[in-house]
N, C-alpha and C positions, 0 to 999 in steps of 0.2 A: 457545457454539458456534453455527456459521450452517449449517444442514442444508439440502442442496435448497432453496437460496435463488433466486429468476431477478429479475434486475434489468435494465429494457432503456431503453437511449436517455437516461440521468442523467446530468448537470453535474454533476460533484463539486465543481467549484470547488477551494476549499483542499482538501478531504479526506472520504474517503465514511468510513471508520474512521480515528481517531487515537488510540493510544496518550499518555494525558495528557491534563491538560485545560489550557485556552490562559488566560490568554497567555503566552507561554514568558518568560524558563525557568521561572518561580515554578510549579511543576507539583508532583503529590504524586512521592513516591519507593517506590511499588507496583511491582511486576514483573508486568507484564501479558499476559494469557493466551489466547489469541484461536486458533480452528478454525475450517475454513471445507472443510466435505465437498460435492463432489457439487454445487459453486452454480455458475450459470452469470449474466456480470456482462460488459454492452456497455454501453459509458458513451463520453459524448462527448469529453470533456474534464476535468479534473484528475486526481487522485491518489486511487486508490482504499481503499491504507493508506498511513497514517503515520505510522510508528514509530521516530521521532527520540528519545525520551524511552527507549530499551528495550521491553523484553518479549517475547512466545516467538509466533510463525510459525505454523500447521499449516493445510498447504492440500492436499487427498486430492481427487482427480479433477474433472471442473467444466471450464467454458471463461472465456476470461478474456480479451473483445476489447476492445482501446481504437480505439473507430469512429471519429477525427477523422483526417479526409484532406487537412489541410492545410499545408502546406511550410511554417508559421513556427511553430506551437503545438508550443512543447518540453516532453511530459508522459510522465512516469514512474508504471507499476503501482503500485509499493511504493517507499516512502523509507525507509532506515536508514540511520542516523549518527548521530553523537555532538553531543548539543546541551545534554549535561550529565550530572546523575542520574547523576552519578561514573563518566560515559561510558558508561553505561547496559547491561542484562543483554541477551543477544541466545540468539533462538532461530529459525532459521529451516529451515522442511523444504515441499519441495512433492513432493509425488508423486503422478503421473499425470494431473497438471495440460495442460491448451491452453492456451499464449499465443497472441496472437496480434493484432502491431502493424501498423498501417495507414501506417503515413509512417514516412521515416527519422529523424523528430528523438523518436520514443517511446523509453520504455527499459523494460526488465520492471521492474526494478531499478534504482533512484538510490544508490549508497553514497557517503556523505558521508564523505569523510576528513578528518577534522580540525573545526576548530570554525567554523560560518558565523551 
């Protein structure tokens, strides 16, 4: 669990949390458990979860800005989809969360359909 966490001005690059470990798909097959209360997280650029592999969401109040203002960087909050792990166990809940995307090419949410 990440409690009153503040993260400001981070490059996540690939990914600030990822469900699994790399390099895909050879990953274990755990069902992974992840809460995030009350954190406030501005990050410049990448992906601040990715949960391609499965496991379970829980995001309770907190702000949650992706600061990159630039009209070509296409970057997504959260990743979920299927990238294996028997299409993997899925749990996702936010409540009384702040998004809050700076350009039109962010997404809160990347769901992957199918296999990439």
């Amino acid at each position: 669990m990440f409690d009153g966490v503040y993260v400001d001005g981070a490059n996540w690059g690939d990914a600030g949390v990822r469900s699994g470990f790399a390099p895909y798909p050879a990953q274990q097959a755990q069902f992974l458990n992840y809460a995030f209360r009350d954190c406030e997280f501005e990050w410049s650029t990448g992906t601040m979860l990715d949960f391609r592999m499965g496991g379970s969401i829980y995001l309770h109040g907190g702000s949650w800005i992706l600061c990159d203002t630039t009209e070509t960087t296409i970057s997504a909050m959260i990743k979920l989809g299927r990238n294996s792990i028997a299409e993997g166990s899925w749990r996702f809940l936010a409540q009384r969360v702040r998004f809050e995307l700076r350009s039109k090419y962010h997404r809160i949410i990347d769901l992957r359909v199918g296999r990439r």
